[in-house]
C-alpha positions as CSV (number, residue, x, y, z in Angstrom):
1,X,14.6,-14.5,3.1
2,X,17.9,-12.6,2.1
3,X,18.0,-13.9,-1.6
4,X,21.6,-13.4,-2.6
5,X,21.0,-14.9,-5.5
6,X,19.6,-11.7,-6.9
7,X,23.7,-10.6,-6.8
8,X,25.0,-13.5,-9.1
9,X,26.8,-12.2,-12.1
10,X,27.3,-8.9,-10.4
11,X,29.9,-6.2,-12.4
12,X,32.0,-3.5,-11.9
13,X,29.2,-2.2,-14.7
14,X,26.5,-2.8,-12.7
15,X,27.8,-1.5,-10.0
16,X,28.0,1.5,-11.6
17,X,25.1,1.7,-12.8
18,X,23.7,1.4,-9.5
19,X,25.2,3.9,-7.8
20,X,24.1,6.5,-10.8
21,X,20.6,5.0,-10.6
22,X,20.6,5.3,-6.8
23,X,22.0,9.3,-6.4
24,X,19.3,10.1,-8.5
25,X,16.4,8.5,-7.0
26,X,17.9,9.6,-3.3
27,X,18.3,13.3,-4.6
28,X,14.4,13.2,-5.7
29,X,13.7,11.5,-2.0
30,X,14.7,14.1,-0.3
31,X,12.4,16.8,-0.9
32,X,9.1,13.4,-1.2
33,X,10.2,12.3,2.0
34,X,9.7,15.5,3.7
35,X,6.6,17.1,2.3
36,X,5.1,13.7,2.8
37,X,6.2,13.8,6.5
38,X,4.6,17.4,7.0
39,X,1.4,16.6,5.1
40,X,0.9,13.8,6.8
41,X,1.5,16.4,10.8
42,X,4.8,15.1,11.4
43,X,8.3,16.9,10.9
44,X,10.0,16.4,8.1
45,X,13.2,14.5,9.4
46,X,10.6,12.0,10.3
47,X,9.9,11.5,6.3
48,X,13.8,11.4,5.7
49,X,14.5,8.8,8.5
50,X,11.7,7.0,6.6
51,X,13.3,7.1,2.9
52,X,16.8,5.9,4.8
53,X,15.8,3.3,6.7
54,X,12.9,1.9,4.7
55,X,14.7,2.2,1.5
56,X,17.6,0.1,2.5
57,X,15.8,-2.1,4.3
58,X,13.3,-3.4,1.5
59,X,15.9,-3.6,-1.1
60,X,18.1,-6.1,1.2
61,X,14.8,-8.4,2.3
62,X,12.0,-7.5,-0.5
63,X,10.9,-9.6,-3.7
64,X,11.4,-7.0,-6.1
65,X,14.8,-6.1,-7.9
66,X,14.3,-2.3,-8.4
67,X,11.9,-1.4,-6.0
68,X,12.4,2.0,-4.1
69,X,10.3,2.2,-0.7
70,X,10.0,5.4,1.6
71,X,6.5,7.7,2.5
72,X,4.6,7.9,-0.2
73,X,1.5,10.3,-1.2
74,X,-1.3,7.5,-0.4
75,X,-0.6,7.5,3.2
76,X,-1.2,10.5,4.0
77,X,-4.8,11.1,5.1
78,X,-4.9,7.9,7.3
79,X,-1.4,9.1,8.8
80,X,-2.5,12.6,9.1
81,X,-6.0,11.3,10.8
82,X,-3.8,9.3,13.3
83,X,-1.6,12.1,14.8
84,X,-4.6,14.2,15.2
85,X,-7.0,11.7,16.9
86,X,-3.9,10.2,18.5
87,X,-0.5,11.2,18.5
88,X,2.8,11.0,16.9
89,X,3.7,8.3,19.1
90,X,0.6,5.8,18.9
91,X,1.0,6.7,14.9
92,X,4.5,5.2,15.2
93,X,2.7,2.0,17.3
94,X,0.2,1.9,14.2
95,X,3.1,1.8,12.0
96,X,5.0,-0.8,14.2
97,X,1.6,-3.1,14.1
98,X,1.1,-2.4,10.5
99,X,4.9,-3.8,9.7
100,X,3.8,-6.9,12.2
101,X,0.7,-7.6,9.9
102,X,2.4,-6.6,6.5
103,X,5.1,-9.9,7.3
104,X,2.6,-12.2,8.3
105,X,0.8,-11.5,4.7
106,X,3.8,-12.1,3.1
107,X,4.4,-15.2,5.3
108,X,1.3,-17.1,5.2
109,X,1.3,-16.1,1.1
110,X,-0.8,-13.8,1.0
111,X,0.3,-11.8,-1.7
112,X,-1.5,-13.3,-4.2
113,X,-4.9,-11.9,-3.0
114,X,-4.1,-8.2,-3.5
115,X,-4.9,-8.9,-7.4
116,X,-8.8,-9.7,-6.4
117,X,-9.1,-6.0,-5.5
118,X,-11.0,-4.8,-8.1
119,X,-9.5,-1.6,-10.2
120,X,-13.1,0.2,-9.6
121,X,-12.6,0.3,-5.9
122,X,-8.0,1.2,-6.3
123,X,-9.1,4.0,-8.4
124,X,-11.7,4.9,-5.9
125,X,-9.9,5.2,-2.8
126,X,-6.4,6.9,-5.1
127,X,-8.3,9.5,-6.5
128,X,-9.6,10.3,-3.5
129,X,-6.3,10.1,-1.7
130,X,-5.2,12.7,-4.9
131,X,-7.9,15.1,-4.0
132,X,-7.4,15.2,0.0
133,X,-3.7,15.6,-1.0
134,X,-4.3,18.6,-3.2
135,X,-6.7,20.2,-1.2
136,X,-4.1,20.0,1.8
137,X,-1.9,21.7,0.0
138,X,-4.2,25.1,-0.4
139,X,-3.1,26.8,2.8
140,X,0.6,26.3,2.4
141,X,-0.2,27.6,-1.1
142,X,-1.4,30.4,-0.4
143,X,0.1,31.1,2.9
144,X,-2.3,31.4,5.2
145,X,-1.9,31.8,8.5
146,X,-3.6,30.6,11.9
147,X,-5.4,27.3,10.7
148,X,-6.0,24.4,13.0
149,X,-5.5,20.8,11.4
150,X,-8.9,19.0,11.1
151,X,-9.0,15.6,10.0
152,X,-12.1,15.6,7.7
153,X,-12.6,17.0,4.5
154,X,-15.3,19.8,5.1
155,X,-14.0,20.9,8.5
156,X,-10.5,21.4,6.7
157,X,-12.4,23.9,3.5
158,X,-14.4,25.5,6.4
159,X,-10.9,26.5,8.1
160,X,-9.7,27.5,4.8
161,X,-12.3,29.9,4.0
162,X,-12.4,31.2,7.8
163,X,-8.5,32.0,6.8
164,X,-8.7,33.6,3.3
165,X,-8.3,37.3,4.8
166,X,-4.2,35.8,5.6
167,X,-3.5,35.1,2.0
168,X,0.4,36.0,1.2
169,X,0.6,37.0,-1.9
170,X,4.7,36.3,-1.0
171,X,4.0,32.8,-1.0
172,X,1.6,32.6,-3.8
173,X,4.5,34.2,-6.2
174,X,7.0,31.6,-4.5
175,X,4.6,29.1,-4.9
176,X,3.9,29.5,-8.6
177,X,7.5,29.6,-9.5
178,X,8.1,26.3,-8.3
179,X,5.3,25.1,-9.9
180,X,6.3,26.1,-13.1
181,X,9.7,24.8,-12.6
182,X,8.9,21.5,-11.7
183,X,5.8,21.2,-14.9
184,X,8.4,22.5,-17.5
185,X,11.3,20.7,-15.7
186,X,9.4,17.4,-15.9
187,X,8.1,18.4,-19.7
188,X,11.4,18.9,-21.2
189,X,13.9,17.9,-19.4
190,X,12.9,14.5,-17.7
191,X,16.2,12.9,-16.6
192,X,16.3,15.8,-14.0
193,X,14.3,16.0,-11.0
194,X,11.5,18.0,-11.3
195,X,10.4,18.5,-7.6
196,X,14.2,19.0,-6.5
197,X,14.4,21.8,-9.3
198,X,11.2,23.8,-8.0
199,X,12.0,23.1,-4.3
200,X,16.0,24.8,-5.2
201,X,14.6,27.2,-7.6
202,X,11.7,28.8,-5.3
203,X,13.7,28.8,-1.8
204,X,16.4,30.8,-3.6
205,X,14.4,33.2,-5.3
206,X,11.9,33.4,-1.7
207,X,15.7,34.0,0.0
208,X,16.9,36.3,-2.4
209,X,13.4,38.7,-2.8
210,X,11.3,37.6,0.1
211,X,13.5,37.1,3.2
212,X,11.8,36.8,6.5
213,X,8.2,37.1,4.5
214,X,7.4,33.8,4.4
215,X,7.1,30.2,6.7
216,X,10.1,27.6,6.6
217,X,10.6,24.4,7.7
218,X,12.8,25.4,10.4
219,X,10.1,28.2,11.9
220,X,7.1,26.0,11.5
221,X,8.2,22.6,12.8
222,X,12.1,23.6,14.2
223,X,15.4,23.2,12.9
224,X,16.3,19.7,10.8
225,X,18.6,17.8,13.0
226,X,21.5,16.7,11.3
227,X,21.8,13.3,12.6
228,X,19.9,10.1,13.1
229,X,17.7,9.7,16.5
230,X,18.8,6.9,19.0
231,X,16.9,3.4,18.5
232,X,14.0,3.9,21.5
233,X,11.1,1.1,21.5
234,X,7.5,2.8,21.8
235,X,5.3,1.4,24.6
236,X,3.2,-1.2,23.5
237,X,0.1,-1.9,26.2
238,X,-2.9,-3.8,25.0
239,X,-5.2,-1.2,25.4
240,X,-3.0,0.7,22.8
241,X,-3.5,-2.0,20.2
242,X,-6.8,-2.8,21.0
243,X,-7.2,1.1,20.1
244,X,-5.1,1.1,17.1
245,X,-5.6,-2.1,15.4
246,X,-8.0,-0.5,12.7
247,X,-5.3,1.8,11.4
248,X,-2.9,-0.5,11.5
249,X,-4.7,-2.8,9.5
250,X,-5.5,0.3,6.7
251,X,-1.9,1.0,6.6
252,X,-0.9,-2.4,5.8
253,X,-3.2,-2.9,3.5
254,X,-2.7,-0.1,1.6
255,X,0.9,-0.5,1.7
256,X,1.0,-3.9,0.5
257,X,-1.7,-2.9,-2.5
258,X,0.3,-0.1,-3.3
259,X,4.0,-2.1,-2.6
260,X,3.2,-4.8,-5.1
261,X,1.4,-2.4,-7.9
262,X,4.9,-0.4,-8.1
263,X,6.7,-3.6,-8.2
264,X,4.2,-4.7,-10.9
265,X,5.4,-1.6,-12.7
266,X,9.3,-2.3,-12.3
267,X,8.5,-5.5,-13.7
268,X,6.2,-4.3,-17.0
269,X,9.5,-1.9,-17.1
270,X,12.7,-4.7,-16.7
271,X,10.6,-8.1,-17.5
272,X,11.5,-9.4,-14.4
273,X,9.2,-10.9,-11.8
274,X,9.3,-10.0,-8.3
275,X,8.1,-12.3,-5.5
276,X,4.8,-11.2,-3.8
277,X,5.1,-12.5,-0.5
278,X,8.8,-11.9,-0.2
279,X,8.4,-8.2,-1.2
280,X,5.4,-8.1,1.7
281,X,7.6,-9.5,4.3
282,X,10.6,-6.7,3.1
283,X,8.0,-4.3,3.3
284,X,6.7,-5.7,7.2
285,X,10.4,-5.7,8.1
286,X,10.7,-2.1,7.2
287,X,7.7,-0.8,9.0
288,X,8.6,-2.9,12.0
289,X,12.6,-1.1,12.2
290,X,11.4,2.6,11.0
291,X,9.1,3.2,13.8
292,X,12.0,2.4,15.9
293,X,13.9,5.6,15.3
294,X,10.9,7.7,14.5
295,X,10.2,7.3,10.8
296,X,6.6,7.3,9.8
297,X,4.9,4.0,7.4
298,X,6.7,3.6,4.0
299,X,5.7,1.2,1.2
300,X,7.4,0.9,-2.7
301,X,6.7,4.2,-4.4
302,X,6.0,3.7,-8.1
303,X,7.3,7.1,-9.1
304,X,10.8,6.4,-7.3
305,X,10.9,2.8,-8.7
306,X,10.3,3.8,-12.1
307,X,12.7,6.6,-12.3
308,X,15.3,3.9,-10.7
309,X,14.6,1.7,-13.4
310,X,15.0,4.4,-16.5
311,X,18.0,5.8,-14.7
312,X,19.7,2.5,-15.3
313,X,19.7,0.4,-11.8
314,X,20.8,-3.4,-12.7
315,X,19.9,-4.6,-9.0
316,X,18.8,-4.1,-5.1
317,X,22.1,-2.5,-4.6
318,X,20.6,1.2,-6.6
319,X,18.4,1.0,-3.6
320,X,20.9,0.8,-1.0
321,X,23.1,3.3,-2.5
322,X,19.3,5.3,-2.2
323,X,19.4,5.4,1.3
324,X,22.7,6.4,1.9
325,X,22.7,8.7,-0.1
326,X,19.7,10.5,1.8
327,X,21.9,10.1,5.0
328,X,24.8,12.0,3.6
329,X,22.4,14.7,2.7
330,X,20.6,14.6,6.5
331,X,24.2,14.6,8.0
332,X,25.6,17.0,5.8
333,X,23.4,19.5,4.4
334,X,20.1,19.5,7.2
335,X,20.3,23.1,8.6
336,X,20.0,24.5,5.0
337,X,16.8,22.5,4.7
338,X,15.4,24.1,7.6
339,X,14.9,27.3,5.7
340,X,12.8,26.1,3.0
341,X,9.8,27.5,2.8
342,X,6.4,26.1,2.8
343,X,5.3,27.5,-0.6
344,X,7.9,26.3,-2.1
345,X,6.5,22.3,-0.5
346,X,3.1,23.0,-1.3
347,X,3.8,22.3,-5.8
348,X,5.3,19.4,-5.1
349,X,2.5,17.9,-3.4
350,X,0.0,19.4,-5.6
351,X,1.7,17.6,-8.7
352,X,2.2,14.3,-7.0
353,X,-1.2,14.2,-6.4
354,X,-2.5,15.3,-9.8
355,X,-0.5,12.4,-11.0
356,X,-1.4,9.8,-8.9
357,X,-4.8,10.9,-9.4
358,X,-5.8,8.5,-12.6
359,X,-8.1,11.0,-14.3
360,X,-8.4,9.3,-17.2
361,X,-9.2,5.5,-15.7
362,X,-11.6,7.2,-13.1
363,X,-13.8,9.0,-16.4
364,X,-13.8,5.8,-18.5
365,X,-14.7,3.6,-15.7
366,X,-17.9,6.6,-15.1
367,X,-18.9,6.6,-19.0
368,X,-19.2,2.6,-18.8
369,X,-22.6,3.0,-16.0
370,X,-22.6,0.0,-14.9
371,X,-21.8,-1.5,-11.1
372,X,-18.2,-0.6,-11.4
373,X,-19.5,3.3,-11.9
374,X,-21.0,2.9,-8.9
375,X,-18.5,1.3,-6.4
376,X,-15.9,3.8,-7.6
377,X,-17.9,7.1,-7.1
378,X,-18.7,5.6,-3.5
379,X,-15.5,4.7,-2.9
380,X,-14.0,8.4,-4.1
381,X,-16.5,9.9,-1.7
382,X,-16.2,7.9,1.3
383,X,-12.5,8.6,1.0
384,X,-13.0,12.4,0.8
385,X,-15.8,12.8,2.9
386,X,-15.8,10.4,5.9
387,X,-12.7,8.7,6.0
388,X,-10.3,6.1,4.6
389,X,-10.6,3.7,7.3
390,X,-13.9,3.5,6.5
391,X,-13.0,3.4,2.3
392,X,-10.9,0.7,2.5
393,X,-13.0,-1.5,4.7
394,X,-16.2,-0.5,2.0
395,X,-13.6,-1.2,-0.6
396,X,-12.7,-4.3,0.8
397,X,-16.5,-5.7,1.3
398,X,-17.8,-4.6,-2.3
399,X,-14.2,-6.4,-3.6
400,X,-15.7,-9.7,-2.2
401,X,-19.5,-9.3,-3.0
402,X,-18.4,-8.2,-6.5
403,X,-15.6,-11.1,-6.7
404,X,-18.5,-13.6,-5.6
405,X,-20.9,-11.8,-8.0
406,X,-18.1,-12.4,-11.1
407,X,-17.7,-15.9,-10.3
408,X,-21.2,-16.8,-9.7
409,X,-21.6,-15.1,-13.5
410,X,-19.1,-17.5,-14.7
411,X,-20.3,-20.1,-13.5
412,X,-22.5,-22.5,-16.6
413,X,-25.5,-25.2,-17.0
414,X,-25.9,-26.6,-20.3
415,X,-27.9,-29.7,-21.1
416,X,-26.2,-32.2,-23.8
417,X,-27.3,-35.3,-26.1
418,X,-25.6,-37.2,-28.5
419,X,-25.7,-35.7,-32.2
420,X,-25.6,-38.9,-35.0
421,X,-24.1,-37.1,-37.6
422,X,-21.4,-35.1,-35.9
423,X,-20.4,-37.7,-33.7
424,X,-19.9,-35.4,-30.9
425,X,-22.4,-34.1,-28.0
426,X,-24.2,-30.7,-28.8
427,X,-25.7,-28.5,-26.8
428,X,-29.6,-29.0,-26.6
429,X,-31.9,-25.8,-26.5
430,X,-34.7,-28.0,-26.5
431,X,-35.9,-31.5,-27.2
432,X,-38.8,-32.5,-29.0
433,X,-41.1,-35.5,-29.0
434,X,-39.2,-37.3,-31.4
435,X,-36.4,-36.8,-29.1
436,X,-38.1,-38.3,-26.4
437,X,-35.5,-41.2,-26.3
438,X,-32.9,-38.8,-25.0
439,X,-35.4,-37.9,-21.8
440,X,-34.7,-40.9,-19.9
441,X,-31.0,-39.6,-20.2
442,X,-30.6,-36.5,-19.2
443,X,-26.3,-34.9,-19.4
444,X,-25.3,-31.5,-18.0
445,X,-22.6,-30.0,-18.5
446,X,-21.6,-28.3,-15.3
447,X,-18.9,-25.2,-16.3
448,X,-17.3,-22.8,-13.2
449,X,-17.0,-23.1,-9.4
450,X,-20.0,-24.6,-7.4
451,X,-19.6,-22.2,-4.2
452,X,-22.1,-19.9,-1.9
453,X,-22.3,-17.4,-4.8
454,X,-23.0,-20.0,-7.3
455,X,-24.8,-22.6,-5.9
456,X,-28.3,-21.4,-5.6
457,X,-28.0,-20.6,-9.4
458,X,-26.9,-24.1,-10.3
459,X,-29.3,-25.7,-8.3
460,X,-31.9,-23.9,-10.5
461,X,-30.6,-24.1,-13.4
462,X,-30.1,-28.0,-13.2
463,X,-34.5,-28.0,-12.2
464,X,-35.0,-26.6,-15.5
465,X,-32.8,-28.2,-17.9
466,X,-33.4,-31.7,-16.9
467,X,-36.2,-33.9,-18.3
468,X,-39.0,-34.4,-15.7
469,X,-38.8,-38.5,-17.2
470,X,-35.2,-38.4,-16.4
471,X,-34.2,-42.2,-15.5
472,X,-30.2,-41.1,-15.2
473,X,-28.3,-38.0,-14.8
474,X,-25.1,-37.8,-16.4
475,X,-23.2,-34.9,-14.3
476,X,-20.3,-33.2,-16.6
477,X,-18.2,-31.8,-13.5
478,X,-14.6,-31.9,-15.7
479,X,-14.8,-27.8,-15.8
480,X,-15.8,-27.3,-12.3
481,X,-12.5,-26.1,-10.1
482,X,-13.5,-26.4,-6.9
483,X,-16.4,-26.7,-4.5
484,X,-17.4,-25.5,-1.0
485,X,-20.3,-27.1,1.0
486,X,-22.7,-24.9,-0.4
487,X,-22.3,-26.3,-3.5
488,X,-21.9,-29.8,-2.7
489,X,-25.5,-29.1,-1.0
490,X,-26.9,-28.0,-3.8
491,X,-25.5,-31.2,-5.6
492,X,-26.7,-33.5,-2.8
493,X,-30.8,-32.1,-3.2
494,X,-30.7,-32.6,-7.1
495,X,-28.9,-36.3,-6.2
496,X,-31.9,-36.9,-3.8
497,X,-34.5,-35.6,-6.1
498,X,-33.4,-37.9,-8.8
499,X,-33.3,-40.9,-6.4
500,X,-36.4,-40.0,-5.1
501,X,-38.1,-40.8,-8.3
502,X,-36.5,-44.0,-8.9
503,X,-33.3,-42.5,-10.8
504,X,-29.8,-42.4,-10.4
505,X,-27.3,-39.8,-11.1
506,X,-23.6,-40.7,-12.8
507,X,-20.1,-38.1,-12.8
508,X,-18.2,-37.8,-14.8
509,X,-14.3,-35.7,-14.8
510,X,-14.7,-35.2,-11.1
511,X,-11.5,-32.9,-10.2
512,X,-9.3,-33.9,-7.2
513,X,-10.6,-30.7,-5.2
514,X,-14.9,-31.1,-5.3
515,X,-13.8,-35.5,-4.8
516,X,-11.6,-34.6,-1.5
517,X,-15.1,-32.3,-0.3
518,X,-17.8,-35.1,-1.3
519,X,-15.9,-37.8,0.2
520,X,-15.3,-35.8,3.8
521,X,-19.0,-35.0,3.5
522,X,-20.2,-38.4,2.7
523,X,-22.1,-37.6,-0.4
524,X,-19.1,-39.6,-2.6
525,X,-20.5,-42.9,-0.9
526,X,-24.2,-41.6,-1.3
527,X,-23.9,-41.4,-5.0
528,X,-21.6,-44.9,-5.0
529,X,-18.4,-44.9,-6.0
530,X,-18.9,-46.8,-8.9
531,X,-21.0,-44.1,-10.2
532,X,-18.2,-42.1,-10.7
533,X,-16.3,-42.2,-14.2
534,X,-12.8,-40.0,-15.8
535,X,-14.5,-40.1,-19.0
536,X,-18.4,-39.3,-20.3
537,X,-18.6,-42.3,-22.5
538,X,-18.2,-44.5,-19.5
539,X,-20.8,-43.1,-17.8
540,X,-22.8,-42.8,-21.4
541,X,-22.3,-46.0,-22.3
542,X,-23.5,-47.1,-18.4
543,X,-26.3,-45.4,-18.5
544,X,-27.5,-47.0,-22.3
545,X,-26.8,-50.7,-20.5
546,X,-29.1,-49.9,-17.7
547,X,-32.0,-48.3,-19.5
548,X,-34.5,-50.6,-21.7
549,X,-34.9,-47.2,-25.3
550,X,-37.6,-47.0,-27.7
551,X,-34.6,-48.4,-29.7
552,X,-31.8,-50.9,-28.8
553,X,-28.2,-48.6,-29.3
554,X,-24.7,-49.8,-30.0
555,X,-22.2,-49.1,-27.4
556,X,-20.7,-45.4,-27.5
557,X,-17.4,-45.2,-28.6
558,X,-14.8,-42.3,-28.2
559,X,-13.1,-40.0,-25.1
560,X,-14.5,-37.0,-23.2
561,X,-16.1,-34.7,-25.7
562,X,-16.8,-37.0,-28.9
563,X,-19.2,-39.8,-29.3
564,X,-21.2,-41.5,-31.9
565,X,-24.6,-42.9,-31.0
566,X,-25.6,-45.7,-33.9
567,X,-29.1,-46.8,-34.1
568,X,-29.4,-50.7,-34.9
């Protein structure tokens, strides 16, 4: 799985550029790592043990090049719901599991399947995330004191209202400063860390103007230790998974949607191409070690990955040089971190979540009204309201119906004959009495997969296209992919109606897949082997030798698509 060759050709130069590329994206870690760790009701060593450990860790085993893995924003509510229905240390069992089911995705290939999702229902669930980020953020904000951590949306703005009488006007001022500093930071000057700027700039001026006035890291959750914790194993009991097996499964399948889309994005940025189900086995390895020494679930992050990318990183190495570099910091500069203050968190948050918050996608997909409208504003409720356990597994339901809805749409009956002067067969929207020759022969052209979702509709569809007369069926099945046993059901009552009435039905084009299903079902045999033809003149031309016309016809002549019928 270690893919050395993703080193060849390596430089001093690239070197280089790695370790530029990977002090930048560590320095912006730092501060991500550990607002995500204390929005999500952890400490916030537990986000930087995350962004070491996870971030070296998927750049030695993952599929993509530049990816940068650590906490990210999206995890947040289902982390946050864990500790307070069950602990910090079933959340790190979750995360454990979640690692577990992320390498067996990438192991059995599954990473191919992620791009079924539909956008309507990613959207959904991210704006949702944004909003239940942002909100979160409103106490710290405004510094109030005395809340209790709910895990639903309306219980946490009851709590805030309850608390407005604390507000800290301290905080508020601290607050907005570092807001403004990382908006104008990011606006014009974008090769600098915005977040790192606003956290610096705010703490000193809360130090300098407001000491003692405000919560900090260190009074809120303790002081920073300034070391890694010891490797301990959590206790794993049945009862335990049995219990935690639903989040684990959200976390890993968020983390792998949200893993391969920033690796999707490092690609559109390098014009690489990473490797789904290696990157989801990286990604299962690092969730399996972090939980180990107390780090929380990570997955790529697209903002970290991009700014890797732009700040020049040539190879896995940039994310290395990453974690390290957020060890360094944790060793060497943790008890100044303890005296950060909230506020000064609280913007950083806020923007992440505004960003990840695809405002623009969610508003066209509304002005469209049609199903996708729907599923997404169901979706973005569901994960503000209730929960996102219960989002994803919605999202993850209407994904199928509306993937079994798209293909059944795609899926085409059209009824042909043989057109003299083209030479070539045309589509028939209707045949008249002086085509009555043709009704003896009857040829469908059979376009999409014949599965649960479609097979009804082709069943129907073949009922009212073919000739009541029909004498021979000439099935086109050169366009149809693949079959399941609902289809070939379908395609075994329409061969029994024909025989039924003294005809015969004839395929042609029959791919490897829907011949492999027939045969194990025994419907190849009922047809007849020799029934069964690569081309549509063969079976044209079978058909014409077997059936007494009005008129006597010439032989067809030609391959798949053109013909020429000659009256003698």
């Amino acid at each position: 799985m270690l893919k050395l060759g993703r080193f060849n050709d390596y430089s001093m130069e690239k070197l280089r550029r790695d370790l530029i590329s990977g002090c930048i994206v560590g320095v912006i870690a730092i501060p991500l790592g550990m607002a995500f760790a204390i929005a999500s009701g952890v400490k916030p060593e537990y986000g930087i043990y995350t962004s070491i450990i996870a971030g070296i860790l998927v750049s030695i085993f993952g599929g993509s090049k530049y990816q940068i893995a650590g906490p990210t924003g999206a995890f947040i509510p289902i982390l946050l719901g864990i500790v307070i229905s069950y602990g910090y240390e079933n959340l790190l069992i979750a995360g454990f599991l979640a690692g577990i089911i992320l390498f067996l995705m990438g192991l059995f290939r599954l990473g191919g399947l992620i791009r079924f999702i539909p956008r309507p229902v990613t959207i959904g669930f991210t704006t949702g995330i944004a909003v239940t980020i942002f909100s979160g953020q409103i106490s710290n904000f405004l510094g109030l004191t005395g809340l209790e951590n709910h895990e639903y949306f309306i219980d946490k703005m009851k709590e805030i209202f309850i608390h407005l009488d604390t507000i800290n006007m301290y905080s508020i001022l601290v607050a907005v400063i570092g807001l403004i500093l990382i908006i104008v930071t990011n606006k014009f000057l974008p090769k600098i860390p915005g977040a790192l700027v606003g956290l610096i700039g705010s703490s000193i001026v809360a130090a300098i103007f407001f000491p003692d006035q405000l919560a900090t890291i260190g009074s809120s959750y303790g002081e920073i230790p300034h070391q890694l914790p010891s490797l301990q194993f959590p206790e794993i009991t049945w009862e335990r998974i049995k219990l935690l097996i639903g989040p684990a499964l959200v976390i890993a399948m968020l983390g792998s949607i949200e893993s391969l889309l920033s690796a999707v994005v490092a690609d559109e940025l390098t014009g690489s191409k990473h490797n789904s189900n290696r990157e989801l086995m990286g990604q299962g390895i690092a969730n399996i070690v972090s939980p180990l020494f107390g780090g929380i679930p990570a997955t790529g992050a697209v903002a970290r990955t991009a700014t890797n990318v732009k700040s020049g990183a040539a190879s896995p190495v940039s994310g290395i040089v990453q974690g390290l570099v957020v060890l360094v910091v944790l060793l060497l500069l943790a008890p100044y971190a303890s005296n950060i203050p909230l506020a000064s968190m609280a913007p950083i948050l806020m923007v992440v979540a505004w960003n990840m918050s695809e405002m623009k996608k969610f508003a066209q997909i509304l002005k469209t009204k049609t199903w996708d409208a729907i599923i997404l504003v169901i979706i973005f409720l569901l994960t503000i309201f209730v929960d996102l356990t219960t989002a994803v597994g919605v999202g993850l339901l209407l994904s199928m119906m509306i993937f079994v809805k798209r293909m059944s749409e795609l899926h085409v009956v059209s009824k042909v004959i043989p057109e003299d002067t083209n030479h070539r067969l045309v589509t028939a929207q209707s045949l008249s009495e002086e085509e009555d020759d043709y009704a003896q022969i009857n040829i469908c052209n059979i376009d999409g997969p014949l599965f649960f979702g479609s097979a009804q509709v082709f069943e129907k569809a073949i009922q009212e296209v073919v000739h009541p007369n029909t004498k021979i069926l000439i099935l086109r099945l050169s366009k149809v992919p693949y079959m399941d046993t609902s289809g070939e059901t379908s395609l075994s009552h329409i061969v029994q109606s024909i025989k039924s009435s003294g005809g015969m039905v004839l395929v042609s084009g029959l791919q490897d897949q829907p011949r492999e299903v027939l045969k194990k079902t025994g419907l190849y045999d009922e047809i007849g082997e020799s029934q069964f033809y690569a081309h549509t003149v063969d079976a044209i031309n079978v058909a014409l030798s077997k059936l007494s016309l009005n008129e006597d016809r010439k032989a067809v002549k030609g391959e798949d698509d053109e013909f020429r019928v000659t009256k003698v």
